[in-house]
N, C-alpha and C positions, 0 to 999 in steps of 0.2 A: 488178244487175237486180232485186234483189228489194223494194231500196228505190225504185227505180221505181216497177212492181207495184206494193206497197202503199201508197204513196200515193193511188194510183188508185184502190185497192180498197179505202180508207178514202170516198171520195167516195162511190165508186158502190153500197158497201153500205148507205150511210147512205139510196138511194134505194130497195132494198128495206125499209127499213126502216119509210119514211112511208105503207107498205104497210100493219102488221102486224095497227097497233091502234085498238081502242074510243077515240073522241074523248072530250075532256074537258071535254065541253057546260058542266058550272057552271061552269069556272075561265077560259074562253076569253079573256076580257078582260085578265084578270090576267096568260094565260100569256104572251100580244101583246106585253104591256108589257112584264114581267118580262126576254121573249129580246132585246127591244131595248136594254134597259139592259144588257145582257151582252156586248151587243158591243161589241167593240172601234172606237174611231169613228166609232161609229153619229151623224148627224147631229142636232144640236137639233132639238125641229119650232120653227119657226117663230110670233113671238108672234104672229101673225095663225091660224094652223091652232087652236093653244091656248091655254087657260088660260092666264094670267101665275100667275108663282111664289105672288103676294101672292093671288089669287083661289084657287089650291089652299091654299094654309094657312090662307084662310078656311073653303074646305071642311074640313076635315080636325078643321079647332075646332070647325064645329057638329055632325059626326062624335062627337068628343070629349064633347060636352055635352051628344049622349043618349044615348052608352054608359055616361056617372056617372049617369043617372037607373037606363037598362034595359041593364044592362052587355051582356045575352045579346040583344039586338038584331040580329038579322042582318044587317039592311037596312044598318044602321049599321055593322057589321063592315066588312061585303066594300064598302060605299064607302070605308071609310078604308082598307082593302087599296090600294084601287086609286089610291087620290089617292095616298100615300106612294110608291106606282111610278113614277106620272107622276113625282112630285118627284125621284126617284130616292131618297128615302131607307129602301133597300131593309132596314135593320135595324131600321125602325120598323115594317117590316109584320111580323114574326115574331108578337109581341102577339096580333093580333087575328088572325093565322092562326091561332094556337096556339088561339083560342078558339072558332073556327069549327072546326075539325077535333074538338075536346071535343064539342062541339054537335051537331056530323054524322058519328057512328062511323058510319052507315051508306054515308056519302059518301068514300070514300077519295079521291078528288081530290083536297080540302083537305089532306089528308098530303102526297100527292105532293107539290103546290106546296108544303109544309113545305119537304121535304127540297129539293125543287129550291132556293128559299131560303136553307135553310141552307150549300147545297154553293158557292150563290154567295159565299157570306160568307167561305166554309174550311172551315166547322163539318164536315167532312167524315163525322164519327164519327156526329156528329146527324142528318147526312142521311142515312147507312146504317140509324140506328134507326128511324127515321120509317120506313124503306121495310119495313126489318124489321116491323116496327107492323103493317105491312098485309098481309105477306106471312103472320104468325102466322094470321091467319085466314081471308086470300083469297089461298090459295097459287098460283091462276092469273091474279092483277091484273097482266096485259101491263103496264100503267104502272109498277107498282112494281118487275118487272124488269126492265124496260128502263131504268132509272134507278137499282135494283143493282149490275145487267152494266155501266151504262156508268159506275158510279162506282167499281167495279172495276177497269174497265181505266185508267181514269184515274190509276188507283194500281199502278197496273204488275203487276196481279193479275191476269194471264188466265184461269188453272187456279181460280181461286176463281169467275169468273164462267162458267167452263163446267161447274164440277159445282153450282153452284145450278142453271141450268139442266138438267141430268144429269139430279139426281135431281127437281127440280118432273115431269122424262117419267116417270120411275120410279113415282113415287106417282100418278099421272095418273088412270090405269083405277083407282085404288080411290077416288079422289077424286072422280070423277065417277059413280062407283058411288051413292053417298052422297050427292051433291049433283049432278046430272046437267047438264053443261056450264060446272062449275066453273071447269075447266083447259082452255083452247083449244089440244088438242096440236099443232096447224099452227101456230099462229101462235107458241107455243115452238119447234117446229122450226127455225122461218125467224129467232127468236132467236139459236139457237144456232149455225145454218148463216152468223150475219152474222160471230158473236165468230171463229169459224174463220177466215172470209174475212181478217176484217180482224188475223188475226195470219197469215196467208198460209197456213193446214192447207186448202189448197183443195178436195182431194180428201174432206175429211173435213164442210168446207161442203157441197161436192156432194153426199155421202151422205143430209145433212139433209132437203136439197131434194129428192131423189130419192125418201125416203121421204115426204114431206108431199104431194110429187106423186101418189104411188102410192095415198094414203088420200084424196085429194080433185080426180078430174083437170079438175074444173069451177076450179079454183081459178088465178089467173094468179099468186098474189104467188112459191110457191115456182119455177114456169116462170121468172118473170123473176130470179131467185134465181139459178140452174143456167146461165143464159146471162150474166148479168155476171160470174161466174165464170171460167165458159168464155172467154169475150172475153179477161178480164185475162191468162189463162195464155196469151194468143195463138191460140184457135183458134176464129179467127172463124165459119171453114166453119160448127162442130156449134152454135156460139151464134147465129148470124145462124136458121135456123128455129124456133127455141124463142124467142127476141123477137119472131116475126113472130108465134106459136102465145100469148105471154102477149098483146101487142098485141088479138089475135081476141077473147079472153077477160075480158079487164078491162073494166070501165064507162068509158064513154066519156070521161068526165072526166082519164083516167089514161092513151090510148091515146098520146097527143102525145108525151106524157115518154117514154114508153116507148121510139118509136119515135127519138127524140131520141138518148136512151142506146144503141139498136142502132147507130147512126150515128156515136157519136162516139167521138173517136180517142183513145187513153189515153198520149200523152205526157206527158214529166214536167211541163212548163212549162203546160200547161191544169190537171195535176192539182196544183199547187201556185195557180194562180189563180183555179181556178171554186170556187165556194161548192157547197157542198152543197144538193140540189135539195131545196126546203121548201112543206111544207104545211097547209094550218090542221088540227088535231088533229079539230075540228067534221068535218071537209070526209072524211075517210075513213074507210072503209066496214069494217063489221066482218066479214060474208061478202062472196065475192065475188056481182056480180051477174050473172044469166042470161048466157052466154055465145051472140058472134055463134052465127048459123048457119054460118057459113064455118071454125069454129075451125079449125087443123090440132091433132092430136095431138100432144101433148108426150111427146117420148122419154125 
């Protein structure tokens, strides 16, 4: 039963998830490309939709021939980022990401996309530093935990990816003492309410959500948190009004899914062939927005 369960709860956590965090406005094109080269049988596009090979490795040469004039060119960087994605030749963007992220310490995106990079390659260690990089002085960049935690568990390290999380709440209130809204502690919460989930400590995801509820009850992402929970462990009853109460709450753009996910049924055979529900990083919101007039109260 429990490998049932989480299989399911490996899906539908992933859809609190695309809740959590700040979009990654500069990297957006790169990030498009980047997850479609990642997939497994992802289709060619089509030489009528794109570029032919021979027209990207012209790009990529005149790329090339004003980064040997103005190596720190940015315009020229993140073109040639992009072209060598298209191409797929994802170990030739390292380069010129390496040099963009030198360029924009103040940009951590360019890191992230490092390490997401790297981790596609294997470079496993590299992508933890990179994340490390950013967490050394932005100990609440959602991106670069969320791409710790999940290069954690990827590595069969739960306990390392719930006490990063742990202690980022721990240091929190001094953190933001000093820097005021360094550490988004809701949206760590609903971090660390997912790693639980998705190792099946339900009750101990519940708690997450329970407290992130109780600090912000305008907020739908922890509501819809506390009811895909609820669901997986089978009880529908107490999760069906907490997905009607996040539904009320969220901006409109999110209400479908939501309502989608109250409805639907977590057998093994849906949760071994639905994909995980995805969303453009651009596209989600960092608070929640004004909540209906009709909310119900989340318990």
């Amino acid at each position: 039963m429990f490998d049932k369960r989480n299989r399911w709860i490996t899906i539908l956590v992933m859809a609190v998830g695309i809740f959590a965090f700040v979009g990654i406005s500069v990297i957006v094109p790169f990030t498009g490309a980047l997850q479609q080269n990642q997939r497994p049988g992802a289709p060619s596009p089509s030489p009528s939709a794109s570029p032919s090979q021979a027209d990207l490795e012209a790009q990529a040469r005149g790329y090339e021939l004003v980064l040997q004039r103005e190596p720190d060119n940015q315009t020229a960087l993140r073109g040639l980022v992009e072209v060598r994605i298209q191409q797929g030749q994802i170990e030739a963007v390292l380069a010129p990401l390496e040099r963009l992220a030198a360029l924009n310490p103040d940009q951590p995106d360019y890191t992230v996309l490092l390490a997401q990079t790297k981790q596609r390659l294997g470079d496993r260690e590299g992508a933890a530093q990179a994340y490390r990089s950013i967490l050394a002085t932005r100990p609440g960049d959602l991106n670069a935990l969320k791409g710790l935690t999940d290069l954690m568990i990827a590595e069969q390290r739960p306990e390392a990816a719930i006490g990063l999380l742990q202690d980022t709440l721990n240091t929190a209130d001094e953190a933001n003492q000093v820097q005021p809204g360094s550490i988004d502690v809701t949206s760590v919460q609903l971090l660390l309410g997912e790693v639980f989930a998705s190792q099946g400590r339900y009750d101990e995801a519940i708690t997450q959500f329970d407290r992130a509820i109780a600090s912000n009850k305008q907020d739908f992402r922890p509501v819809l948190g506390k009811a895909i929970v609820l669901k997986t462990q089978g009880k529908n009853e107490e999760a069906q009004p907490l997905f009607a109460s996040a539904a009320a709450l969220a901006p409109t753009q999110y209400k479908d899914q939501i309502n989608q996910l109250a409805t639907a049924t977590p057998s093994p055979a849906d949760a071994a062939a639905s994909p995980a529900p995805e969303a453009s990083p651009a596209e989600l919101p960092t608070e929640p927005s004004e909540p209906s007039s009709d909310a119900p109260a989340a318990e």
